[in-house]
C-alpha positions, -999 to +999 in steps of 0.1 A: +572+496-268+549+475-249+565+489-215+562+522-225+523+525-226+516+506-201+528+538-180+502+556-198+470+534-188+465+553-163+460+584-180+441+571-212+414+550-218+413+517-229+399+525-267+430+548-270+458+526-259+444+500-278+444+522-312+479+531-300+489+497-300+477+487-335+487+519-352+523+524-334+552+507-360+569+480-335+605+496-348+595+530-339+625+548-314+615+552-279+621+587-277+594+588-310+570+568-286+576+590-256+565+624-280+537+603-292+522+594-268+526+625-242+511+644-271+478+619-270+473+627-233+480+665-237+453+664-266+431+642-244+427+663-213+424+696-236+392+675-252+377+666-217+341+685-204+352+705-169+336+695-144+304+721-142+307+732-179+273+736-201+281+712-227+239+714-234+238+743-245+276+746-262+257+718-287+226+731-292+240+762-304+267+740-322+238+720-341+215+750-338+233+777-356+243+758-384+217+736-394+194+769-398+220+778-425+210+748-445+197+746-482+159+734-480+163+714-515+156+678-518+183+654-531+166+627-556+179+602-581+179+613-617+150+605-637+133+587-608+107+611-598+093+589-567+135+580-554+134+616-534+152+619-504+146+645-476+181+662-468+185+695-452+169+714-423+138+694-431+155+659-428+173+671-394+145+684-381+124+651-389+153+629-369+155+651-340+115+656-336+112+619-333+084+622-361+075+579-367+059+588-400+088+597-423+084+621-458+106+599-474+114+563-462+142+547-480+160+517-472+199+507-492+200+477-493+236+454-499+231+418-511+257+390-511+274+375-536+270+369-567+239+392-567+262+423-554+283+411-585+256+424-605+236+386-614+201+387-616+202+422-602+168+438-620+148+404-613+159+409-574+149+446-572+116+434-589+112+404-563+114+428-534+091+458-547+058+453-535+030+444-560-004+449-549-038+442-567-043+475-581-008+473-598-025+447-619-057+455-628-072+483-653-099+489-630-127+490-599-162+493-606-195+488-582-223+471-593-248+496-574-282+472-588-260+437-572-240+455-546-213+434-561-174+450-570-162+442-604-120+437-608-108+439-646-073+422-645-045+435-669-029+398-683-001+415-696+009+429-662+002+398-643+022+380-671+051+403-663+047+397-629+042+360-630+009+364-620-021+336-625-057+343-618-056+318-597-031+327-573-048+364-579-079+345-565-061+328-535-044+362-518-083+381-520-097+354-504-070+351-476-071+390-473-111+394-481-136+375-456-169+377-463-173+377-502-179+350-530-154+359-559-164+346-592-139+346-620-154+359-657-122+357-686-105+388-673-126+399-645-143+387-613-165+396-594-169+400-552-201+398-538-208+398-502-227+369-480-242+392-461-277+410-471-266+440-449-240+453-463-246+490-480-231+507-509-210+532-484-197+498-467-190+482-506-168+514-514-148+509-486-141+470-493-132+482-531-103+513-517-091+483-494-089+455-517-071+477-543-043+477-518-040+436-509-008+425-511-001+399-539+038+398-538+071+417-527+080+431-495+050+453-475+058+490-479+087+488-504+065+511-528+099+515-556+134+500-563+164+511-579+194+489-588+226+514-582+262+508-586+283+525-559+321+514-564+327+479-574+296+463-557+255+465-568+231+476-538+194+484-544+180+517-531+147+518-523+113+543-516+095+531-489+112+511-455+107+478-442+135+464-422+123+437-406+113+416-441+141+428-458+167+411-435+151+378-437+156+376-477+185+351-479+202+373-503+203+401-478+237+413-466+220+419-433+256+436-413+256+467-440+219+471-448+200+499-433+170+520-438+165+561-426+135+554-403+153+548-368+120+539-351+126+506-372+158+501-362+150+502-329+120+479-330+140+454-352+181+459-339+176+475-302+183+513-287+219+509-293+218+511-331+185+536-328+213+557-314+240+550-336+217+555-366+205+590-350+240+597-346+247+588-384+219+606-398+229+637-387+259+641-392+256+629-429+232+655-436+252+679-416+286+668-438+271+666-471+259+705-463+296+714-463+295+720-426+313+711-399+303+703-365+318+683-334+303+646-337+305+648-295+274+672-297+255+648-314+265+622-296+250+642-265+217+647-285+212+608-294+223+598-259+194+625-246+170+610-271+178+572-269+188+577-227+156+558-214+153+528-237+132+538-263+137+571-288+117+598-277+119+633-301+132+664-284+098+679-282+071+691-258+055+654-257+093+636-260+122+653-238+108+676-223+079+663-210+097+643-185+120+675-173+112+676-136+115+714-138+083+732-143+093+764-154+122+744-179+087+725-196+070+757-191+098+781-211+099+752-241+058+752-254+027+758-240+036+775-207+001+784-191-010+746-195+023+735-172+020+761-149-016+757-146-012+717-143+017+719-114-003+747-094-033+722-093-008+691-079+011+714-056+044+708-076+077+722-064+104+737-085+141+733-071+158+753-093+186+727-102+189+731-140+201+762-164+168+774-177+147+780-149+174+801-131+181+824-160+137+828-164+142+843-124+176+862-129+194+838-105+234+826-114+233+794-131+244+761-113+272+756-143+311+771-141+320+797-118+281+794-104+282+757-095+305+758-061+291+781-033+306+791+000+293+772+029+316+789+059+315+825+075+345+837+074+354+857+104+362+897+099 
């Protein structure tokens, strides 16, 4: 069997003949093999670009047309009001935009054993949700006569959340320069040093102590332990990957989050692109749809191509076009025309879109060779 393939490795790739290997039975007939794998190389070259062929535009019209089909309804988790996931036209349109600031953030998150076993499973989910002060207090009040902000303390939510009022006391001080705190049964009280300070400065201390962070992981805003086939993973509102990998009861290999500007930051370009990649053609699938993963492939390699993820948008993608008629024909036209008439910028004409804006063939199929010779009458 071994003999036989090696003729073909040549005419495959590497990934192939490997999959051919492990997948092949070792008692299979050579004449079996021989169909096989003449088959795989027929199917091959039919799936290969030609050389000159607009495989830009064959995907954006393959993404394009679909996705505009899409339901615009939001997928959430039942009776969790605060779980909902973007999905849809929005959700694809967020990905490809490049937008940092996501509607929904969400992380799932798989944990090792015995916790994906189902121990301690609430207690975990609890440990990583965030808690900040205002989850544990009744209230905020200004003292407008001391300039002083007033904190009443809920002890049966810091009881709940293992909270002291001393350790209550230690994270605003750490968080809060500045300001004497003086504890009062279940109060305190934050003055400032400074003689200064106004009441217009004092309200924004009290909106910015409300959110200092007394426990959980920063930005995980909700959780919600989930079974999904034998194994317990925690689905959460609100993304922080970085943190949540360094929990030691983290399965870091299969946890992931939607925001692929985090990814990127935290596991390099490679998985931004892979995630992209992912993303969209889950929400594609779950739609009912069907489109060739190759055309997203082309879109995540266009977005993730320079080393960073830049959106497919006038600011992303297409402001680094060297065309200025292809920047011009996307958004804002007079501003790039305007901009490239005051620099003396030239436009070669190499691409698709600025030949069809002047009625000239396109450099793609039958319009990419041209004649070079006279030929004599």
């Amino acid at each position: 069997m071994t003999d036989a393939i090696k003729e073909y490795e040549d005419k495959l790739p590497k990934s192939i003949i490997d999959s051919l290997r492990e997948n092949i039975p070792a008692s299979i007939s050579q004449a079996k093999l021989k169909q096989i794998l003449e088959q795989t190389v027929a199917e091959y070259n039919e799936s290969k670009a030609d050389p000159g062929e607009c495989i830009g535009n064959i995907s954006a019209e393959s993404i394009g047309e679909p996705s505009t089909q899409m339901t615009l309804n939001t997928f959430h988790f039942a009776g969790v009001a605060e779980m909902n996931v973007t999905v849809g036209l929005p959700r694809i349109i967020e990905i490809l935009d490049g937008r940092k600031e996501l509607s929904t953030p969400s992380m799932e998150i798989y944990l090792n054993k015995p916790y994906s076993e189902g121990k301690d499973i609430k207690k975990l989910a609890l440990s990583i949700k965030e808690t900040t002060l205002d989850d544990i207090s009744l209230g905020f009040e200004i003292n407008i006569v001391d300039l002083s902000i007033l904190i009443k303390l809920d002890r049966e939510l810091m009881r709940n959340a293992s909270f002291t009022v001393a350790t209550v006391v230690n994270s605003l001080k750490a968080q809060t320069k500045g300001f004497n705190i003086k504890v009062d049964d279940d109060s305190m009280e934050l003055k400032s040093r400074s003689k200064d300070i106004n009441l217009n400065d004092l309200y924004k201390v009290k909106e910015k102590i409300k959110a200092t962070h007394m426990k959980g992981v920063k930005g995980i805003s909700h959780v919600l332990p989930v079974k999904r086939g034998d194994e317990y993973i925690i689905i959460t509102a609100g993304s922080n990957l970085k943190d949540v990998l360094k929990l030691e009861f983290v399965e870091p290999e299969r946890t992931k989050t939607n925001n692929i500007f985090e990814i990127a930051s935290v596991l390099g370009i490679e998985a931004a692109r892979q995630a992209v990649i992912n993303e969209v053609y889950g929400v594609i699938e779950s739609q009912g749809l069907n489109v060739d993963i190759r055309h997203i492939m082309l879109v995540a390699d266009v977005m993730c191509n320079s080393g960073y993820v830049r959106g497919i948008t006038r600011y992303g993608v297409v402001s680094e076009k060297s065309s200025v008629l292809a920047r011009a024909s996307f958004e804002t036209p007079l501003k790039h025309i305007i901009n490239a008439a005051l620099v003396g910028e030239i436009d070669y004409l190499e691409s698709v879109v600025e030949n069809v804006m002047i009625n000239q063939p396109v450099p793609i199929g039958t319009g990419l060779p041209s004649l070079v010779t006279k030929v004599k009458k």
